[in-house]
C-alpha positions in Angstrom: 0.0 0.0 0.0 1.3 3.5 -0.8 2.7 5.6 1.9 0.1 8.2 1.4 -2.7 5.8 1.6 -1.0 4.1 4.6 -1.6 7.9 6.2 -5.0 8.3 5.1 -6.0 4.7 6.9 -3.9 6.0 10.4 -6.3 9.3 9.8 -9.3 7.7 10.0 -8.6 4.6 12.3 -7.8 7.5 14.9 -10.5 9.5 14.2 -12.9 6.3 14.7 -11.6 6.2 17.7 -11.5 9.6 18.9 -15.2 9.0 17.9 -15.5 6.1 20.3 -13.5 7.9 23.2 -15.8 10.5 23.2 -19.3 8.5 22.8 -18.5 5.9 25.3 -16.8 7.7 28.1 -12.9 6.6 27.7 -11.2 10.1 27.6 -10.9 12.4 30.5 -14.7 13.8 31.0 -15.9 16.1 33.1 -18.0 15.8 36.5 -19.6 12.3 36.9 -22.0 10.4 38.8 -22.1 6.8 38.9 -25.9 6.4 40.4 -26.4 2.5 42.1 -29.7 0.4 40.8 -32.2 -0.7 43.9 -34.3 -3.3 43.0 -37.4 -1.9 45.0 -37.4 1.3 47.1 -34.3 3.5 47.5 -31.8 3.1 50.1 -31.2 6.8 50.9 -28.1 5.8 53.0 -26.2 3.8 49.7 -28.0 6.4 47.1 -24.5 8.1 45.5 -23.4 11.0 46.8 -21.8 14.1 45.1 -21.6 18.0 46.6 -21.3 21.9 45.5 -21.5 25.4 46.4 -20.3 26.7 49.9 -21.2 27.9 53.6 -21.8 31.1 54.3 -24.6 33.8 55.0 -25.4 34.6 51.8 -24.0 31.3 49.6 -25.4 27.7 49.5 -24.0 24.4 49.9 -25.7 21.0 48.3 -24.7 17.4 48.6 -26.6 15.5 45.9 -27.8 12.1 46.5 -28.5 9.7 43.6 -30.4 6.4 42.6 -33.1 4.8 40.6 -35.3 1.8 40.6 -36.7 0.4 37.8 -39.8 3.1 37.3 -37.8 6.3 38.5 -35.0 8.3 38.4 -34.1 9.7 42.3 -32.6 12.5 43.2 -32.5 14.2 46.8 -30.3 17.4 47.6 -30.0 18.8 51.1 -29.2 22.8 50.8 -27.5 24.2 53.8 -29.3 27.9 53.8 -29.5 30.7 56.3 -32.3 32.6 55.0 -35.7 30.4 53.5 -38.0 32.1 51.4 -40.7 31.0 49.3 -43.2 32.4 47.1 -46.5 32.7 49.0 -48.4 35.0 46.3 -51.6 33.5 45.0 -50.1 35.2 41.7 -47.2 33.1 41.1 -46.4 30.9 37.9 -44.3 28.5 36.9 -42.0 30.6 35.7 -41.4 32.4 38.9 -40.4 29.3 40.7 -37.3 30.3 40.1 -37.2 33.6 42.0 -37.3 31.8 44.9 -35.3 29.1 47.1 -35.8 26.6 44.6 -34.1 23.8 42.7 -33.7 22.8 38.9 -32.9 19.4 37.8 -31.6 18.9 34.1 -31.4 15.5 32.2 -30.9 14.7 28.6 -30.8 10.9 27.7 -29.8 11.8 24.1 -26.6 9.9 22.1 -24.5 13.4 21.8 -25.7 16.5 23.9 -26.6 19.6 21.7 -25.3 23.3 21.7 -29.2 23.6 22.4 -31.9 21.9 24.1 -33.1 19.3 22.0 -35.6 16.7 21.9 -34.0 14.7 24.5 -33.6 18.0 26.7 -36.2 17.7 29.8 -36.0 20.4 32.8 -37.8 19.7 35.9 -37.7 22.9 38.7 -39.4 22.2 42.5 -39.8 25.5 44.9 -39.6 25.0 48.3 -43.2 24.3 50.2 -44.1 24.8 53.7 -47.9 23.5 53.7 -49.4 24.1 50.1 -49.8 21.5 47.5 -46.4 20.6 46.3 -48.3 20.1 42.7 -48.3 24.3 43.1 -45.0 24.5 43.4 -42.8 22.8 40.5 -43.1 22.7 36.5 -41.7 20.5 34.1 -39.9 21.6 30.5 -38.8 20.1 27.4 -36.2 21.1 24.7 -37.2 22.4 21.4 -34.0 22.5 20.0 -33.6 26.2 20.3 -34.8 26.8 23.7 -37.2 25.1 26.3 -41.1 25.0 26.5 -43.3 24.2 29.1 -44.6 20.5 29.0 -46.5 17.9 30.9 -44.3 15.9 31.7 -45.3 14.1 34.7 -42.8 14.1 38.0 -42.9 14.7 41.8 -41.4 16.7 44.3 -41.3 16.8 47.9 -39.2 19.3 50.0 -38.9 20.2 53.9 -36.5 22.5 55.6 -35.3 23.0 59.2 -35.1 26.1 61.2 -37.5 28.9 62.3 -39.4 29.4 59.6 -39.6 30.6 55.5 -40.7 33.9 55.0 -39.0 35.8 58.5 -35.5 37.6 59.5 -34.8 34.6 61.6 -31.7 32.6 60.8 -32.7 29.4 59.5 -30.3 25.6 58.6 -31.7 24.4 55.1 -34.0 22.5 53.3 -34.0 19.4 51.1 -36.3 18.6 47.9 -36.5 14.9 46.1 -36.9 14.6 42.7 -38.6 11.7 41.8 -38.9 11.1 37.7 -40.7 8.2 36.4 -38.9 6.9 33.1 -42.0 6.4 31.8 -42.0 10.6 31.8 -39.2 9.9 29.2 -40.8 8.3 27.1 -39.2 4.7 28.5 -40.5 1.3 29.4 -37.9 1.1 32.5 -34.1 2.3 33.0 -31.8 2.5 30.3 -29.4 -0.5 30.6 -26.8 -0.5 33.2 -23.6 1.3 31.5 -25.9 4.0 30.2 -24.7 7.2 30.2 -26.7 10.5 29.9 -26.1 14.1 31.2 -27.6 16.3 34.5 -27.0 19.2 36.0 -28.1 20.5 39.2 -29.2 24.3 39.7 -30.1 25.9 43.0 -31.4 29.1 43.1 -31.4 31.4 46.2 -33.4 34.2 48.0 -32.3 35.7 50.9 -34.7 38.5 51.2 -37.9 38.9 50.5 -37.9 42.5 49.2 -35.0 41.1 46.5 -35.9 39.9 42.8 -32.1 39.0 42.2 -31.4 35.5 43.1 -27.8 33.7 43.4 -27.4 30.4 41.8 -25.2 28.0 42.3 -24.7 24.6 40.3 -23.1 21.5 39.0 -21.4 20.9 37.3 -19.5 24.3 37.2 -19.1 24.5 33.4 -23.4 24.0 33.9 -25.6 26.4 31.6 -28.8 25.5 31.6 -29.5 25.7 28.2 -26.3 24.3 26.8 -26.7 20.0 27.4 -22.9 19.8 26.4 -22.3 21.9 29.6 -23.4 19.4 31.9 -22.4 16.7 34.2 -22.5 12.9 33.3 -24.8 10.5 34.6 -24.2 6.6 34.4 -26.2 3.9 35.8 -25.2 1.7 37.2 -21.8 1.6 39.8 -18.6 1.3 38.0 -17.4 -2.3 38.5 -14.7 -3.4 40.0 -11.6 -3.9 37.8 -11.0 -7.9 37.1 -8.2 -9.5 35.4 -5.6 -12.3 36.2 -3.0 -12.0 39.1 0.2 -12.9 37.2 3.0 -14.7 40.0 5.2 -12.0 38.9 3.0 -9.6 40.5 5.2 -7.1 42.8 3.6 -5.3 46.0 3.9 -1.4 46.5 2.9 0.0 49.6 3.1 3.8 49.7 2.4 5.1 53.4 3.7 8.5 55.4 7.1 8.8 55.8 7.6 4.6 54.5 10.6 4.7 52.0 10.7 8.6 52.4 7.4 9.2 50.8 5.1 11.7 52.2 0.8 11.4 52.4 -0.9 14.3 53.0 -4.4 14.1 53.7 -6.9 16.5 55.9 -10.5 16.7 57.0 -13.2 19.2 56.3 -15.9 20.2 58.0 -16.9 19.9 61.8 -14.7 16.9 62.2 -15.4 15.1 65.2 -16.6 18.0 67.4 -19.6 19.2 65.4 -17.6 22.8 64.6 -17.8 23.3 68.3 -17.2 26.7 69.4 -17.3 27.5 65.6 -20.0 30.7 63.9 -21.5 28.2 61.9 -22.5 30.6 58.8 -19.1 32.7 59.3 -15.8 30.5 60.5 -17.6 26.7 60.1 -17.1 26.8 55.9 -12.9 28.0 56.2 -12.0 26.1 59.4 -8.8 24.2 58.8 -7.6 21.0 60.9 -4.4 20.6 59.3 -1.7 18.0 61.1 -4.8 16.5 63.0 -4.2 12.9 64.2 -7.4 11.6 62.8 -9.7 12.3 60.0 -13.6 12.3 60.3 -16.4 11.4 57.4 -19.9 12.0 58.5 -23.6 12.8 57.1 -26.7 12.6 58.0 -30.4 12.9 56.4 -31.1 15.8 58.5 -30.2 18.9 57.2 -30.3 20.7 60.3 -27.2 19.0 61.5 -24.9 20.1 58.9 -22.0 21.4 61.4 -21.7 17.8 62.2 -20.4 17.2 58.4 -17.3 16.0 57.9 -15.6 14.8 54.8 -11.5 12.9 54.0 -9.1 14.3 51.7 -6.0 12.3 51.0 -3.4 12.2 48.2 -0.8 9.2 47.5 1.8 10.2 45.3 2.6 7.8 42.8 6.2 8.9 41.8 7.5 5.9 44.1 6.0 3.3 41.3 8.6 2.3 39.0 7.3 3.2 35.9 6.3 1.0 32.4 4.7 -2.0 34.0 1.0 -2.6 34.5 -1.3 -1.8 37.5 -3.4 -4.9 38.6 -4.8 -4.1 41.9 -4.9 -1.1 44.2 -6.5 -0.9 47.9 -6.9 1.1 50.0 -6.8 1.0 53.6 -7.6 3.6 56.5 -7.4 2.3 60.3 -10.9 3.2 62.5 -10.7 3.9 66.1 -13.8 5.0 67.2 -17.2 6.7 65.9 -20.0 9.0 67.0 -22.3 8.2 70.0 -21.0 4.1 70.1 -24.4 3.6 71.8 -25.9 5.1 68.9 -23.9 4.6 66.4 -24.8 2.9 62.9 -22.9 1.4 60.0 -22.0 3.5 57.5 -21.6 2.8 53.1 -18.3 4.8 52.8 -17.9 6.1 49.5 -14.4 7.0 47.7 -14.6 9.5 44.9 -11.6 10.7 42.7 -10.3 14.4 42.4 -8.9 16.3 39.7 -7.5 19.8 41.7 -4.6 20.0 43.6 -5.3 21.0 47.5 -2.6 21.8 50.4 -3.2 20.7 53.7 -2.9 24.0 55.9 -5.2 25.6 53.6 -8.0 23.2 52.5 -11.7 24.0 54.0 -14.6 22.8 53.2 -15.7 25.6 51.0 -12.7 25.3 49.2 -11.9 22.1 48.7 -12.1 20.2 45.4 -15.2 19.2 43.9 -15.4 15.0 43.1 -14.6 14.0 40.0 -16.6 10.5 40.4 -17.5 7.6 42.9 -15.2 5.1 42.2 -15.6 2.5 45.0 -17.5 2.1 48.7 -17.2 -0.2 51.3 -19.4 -0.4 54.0 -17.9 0.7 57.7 -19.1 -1.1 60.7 -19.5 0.7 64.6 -17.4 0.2 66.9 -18.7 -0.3 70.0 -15.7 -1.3 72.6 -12.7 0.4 72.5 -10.0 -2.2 70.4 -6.1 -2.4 70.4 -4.3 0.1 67.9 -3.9 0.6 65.0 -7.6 -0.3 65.4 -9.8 -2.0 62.9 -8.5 -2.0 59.3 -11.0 -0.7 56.3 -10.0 -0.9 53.2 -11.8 -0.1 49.1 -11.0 -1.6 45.9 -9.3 1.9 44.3 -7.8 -0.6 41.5 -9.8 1.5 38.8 -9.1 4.7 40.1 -5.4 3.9 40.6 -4.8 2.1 37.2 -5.9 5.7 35.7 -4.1 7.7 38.1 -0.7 5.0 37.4 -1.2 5.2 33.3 -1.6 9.1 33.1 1.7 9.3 34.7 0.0 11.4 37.5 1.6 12.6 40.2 -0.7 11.5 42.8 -3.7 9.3 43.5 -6.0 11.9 44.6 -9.1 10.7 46.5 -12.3 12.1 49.1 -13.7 10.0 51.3 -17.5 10.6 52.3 -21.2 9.1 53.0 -24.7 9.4 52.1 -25.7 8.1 55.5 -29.5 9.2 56.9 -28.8 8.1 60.5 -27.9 10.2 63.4 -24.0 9.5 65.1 -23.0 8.2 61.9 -19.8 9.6 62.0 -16.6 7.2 61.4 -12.8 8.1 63.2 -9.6 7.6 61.6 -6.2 8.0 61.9 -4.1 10.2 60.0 -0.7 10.3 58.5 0.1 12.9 61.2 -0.2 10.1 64.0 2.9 9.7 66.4 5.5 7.2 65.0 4.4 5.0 67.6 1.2 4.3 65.6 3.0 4.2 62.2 1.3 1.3 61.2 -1.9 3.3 61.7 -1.6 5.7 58.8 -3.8 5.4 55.7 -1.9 3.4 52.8 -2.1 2.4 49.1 -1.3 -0.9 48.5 -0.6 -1.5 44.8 0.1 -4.8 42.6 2.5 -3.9 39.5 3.0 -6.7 37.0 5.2 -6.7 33.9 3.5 -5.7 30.2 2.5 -9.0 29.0 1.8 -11.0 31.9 -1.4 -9.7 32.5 -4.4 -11.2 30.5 -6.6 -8.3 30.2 -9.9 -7.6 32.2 -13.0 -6.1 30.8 -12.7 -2.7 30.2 -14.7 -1.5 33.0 -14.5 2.0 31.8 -16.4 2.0 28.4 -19.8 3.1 29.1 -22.9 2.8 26.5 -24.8 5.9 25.5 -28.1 6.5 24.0 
């Protein structure tokens, strides 16, 4: 074959699959959720869990919960918000909704999002409700490939909030609304197959006076314009599954741990950590507080909004420069040491979740309202209570990160960066770890990355667990 035509076949085999990278999910992306299937009801406490904005008087903070069944799509955000307000005139319309302390869900389950919203484009928004039909307060949309229109498309909300009261000068904690979108609403017999991928985004819109048509939004993703699909996050169904492939006897074993072989972990907590942001002005110092060099690390949530200051979420990086480099990555785990939890009387299990990050972050500086957002949920493990106080290091808990790792180790990045948080609904749910920055003593008590390298080769390859199918 001629040399030119040799060039012209390279051209388009890589273009083919550039087209495949982008269509199935392969390339770097952008902000994804990776929502878990319940056969009947949703578990709220194993429902994904994903966050945005930040504390303060005037700004909101969200963590997005996420699941489906097999009639509905479910999602459920708790706003952390000083100041409730809600529209109470008889003359409101759907399109006012949004002037309010409200919430906007986006989805498009098309093949290739649009510049516009399309066919595929749906837009569901839900006001907050003190005691008024909830029917009064929420409209649903639908793309018309230039813009949106209002359509019947049938869905349900249901919101609370916690504090004084909407409508007053008095400082309030939040609200929460739940989405709940049948797929039928879609236009579908049941969910899309597991692997699917389409997009959402996630708009919250906030008052915080009554006397002020200007309202503050915050969103996710934060490339998210509401009427630009492309902008918005992904959304597969369906967890990502572990990685899978043989265990070749060549296999070597990494361990990277603080201050082992001269390598250096930093991670942090955010949050209230394990004192509830004691002592702490919850809507002025709680958001920027700092805990760096603490000796243990704290991950909790709840399904009460009101407890907020008692959120807590992990923050640890494992640089990967220790790794020799050119072999293959077959395994990765990793492994935090629990000592205690909240209220042991009290206390329930909680479904850990791991999710990857993109941004850098330093230690002495990291808070929560400026810590990185989550790139994706990658791997959970459920986290038992500990009741009776147990020797140290304590009692070991460890995730498959093999995925996560194996992406991290190819890219030739410089760390494996990871968050650590829950989606739990109980009270006391709160799990304690130690840190790197524990006392030599307790070396063997610091959170490590244990990593399996094998030669190129040796390895029969696993599924790829990180092609997705779209619509």
């Amino acid at each position: 074959m001629p040399l030119g035509s040799v060039t012209v076949s390279i051209c388009r085999l890589v273009i083919v699959l550039l087209l495949f990278v982008v269509s199935h999910g392969v390339a770097a992306h952008g902000r994804r959720v990776n929502a878990p299937f319940f056969e009947s009801a949703v578990r709220f406490p194993e429902t994904a869990v994903f966050w945005f904005g930040q504390v303060s008087s005037l700004q909101n903070y969200t963590d997005v919960r996420v699941g489906y069944t097999g009639q509905e799509l479910w999602i459920h955000l708790a706003i952390i918000d000083k100041w409730l307000w809600q529209d109470d005139s008889p003359s409101r319309t759907p399109d006012s909704l949004e002037l309010w302390d409200a919430a906007t869900i986006t989805v498009d389950t098309g093949l290739a999002p649009g510049t516009q919203p399309g066919a595929s484009s749906y837009r569901f928004t839900g006001e907050l409700n003190w005691y008024r039909p909830q029917s009064d307060y929420q409209a649903s949309y639908r793309g018309t490939g230039t813009g949106w229109q209002a359509a019947a498309v049938p869905f349900t909300t249901e919101t609370g909030w916690r504090g004084n009261a909407p409508n007053d000068n008095v400082e309030d904690r939040g609200w929460a609304i739940t989405f709940h979108i049948p797929f039928s609403s879609l236009g579908m017999s049941g969910p899309p197959p597991s692997g699917t991928d389409w997009r959402l985004g996630v708009l919250v819109h906030d008052r915080d006076f009554q006397d002020r048509t200007a309202v503050s939004d915050t969103f996710w993703p934060e490339t998210f314009k509401r009427d630009q699909p492309g902008t918005w996050g992904e959304l597969a169904f369906g967890l990502r599954p572990a990685q899978t492939g043989s265990m070749p006897l060549s296999a070597q074993t990494y361990t990277i741990r603080h201050k082992l072989n001269g390598v250096a972990v930093m991670d942090a907590m955010v949050g209230g950590g394990s004192v509830c942001g004691g002592g702490m002005d919850y809507f002025s110092e709680w958001g920027n507080a700092n805990y760096a060099h603490s000796t243990h690390l704290v991950t909790q949530n709840q399904g009460d909004v009101a407890d907020w200051p008692c959120f807590s979420k992990i923050y640890i990086d494992f640089p990967m420069g220790s790794l020799p480099a050119g072999k293959v990555l077959v395994s990765a785990t990793l492994t935090l040491f629990q000592f205690g939890n909240s209220d042991p009387t009290r206390a329930q299990p909680s479904l850990v979740q791991v999710l990857t990050l993109e941004d850098d972050w330093t230690e002495n500086s990291i808070t929560w309202n400026n810590a990185p957002l989550a790139q994706e949920n990658v791997s959970q493990a459920w986290v038992e209570s500990l009741t009776i106080s147990i020797p140290w290091p304590g009692a070991a808990r460890s995730w498959d990160v093999t995925w996560a790792a194996s992406q991290a180790y190819t890219a030739g990045q410089p760390a494996l960066r990871l968050a650590l948080y829950e989606a739990d609904a109980e009270y006391h749910s709160g799990k304690y770890f130690t840190s790197s920055d524990t006392e030599d003593w307790n070396e063997t008590g610091r959170p490590m990355l244990v990593v399996k390298l094998a030669d190129p080769g040796t390895v029969r390859p696993s599924a790829p667990t990180n092609l997705r199918i779209s619509q």
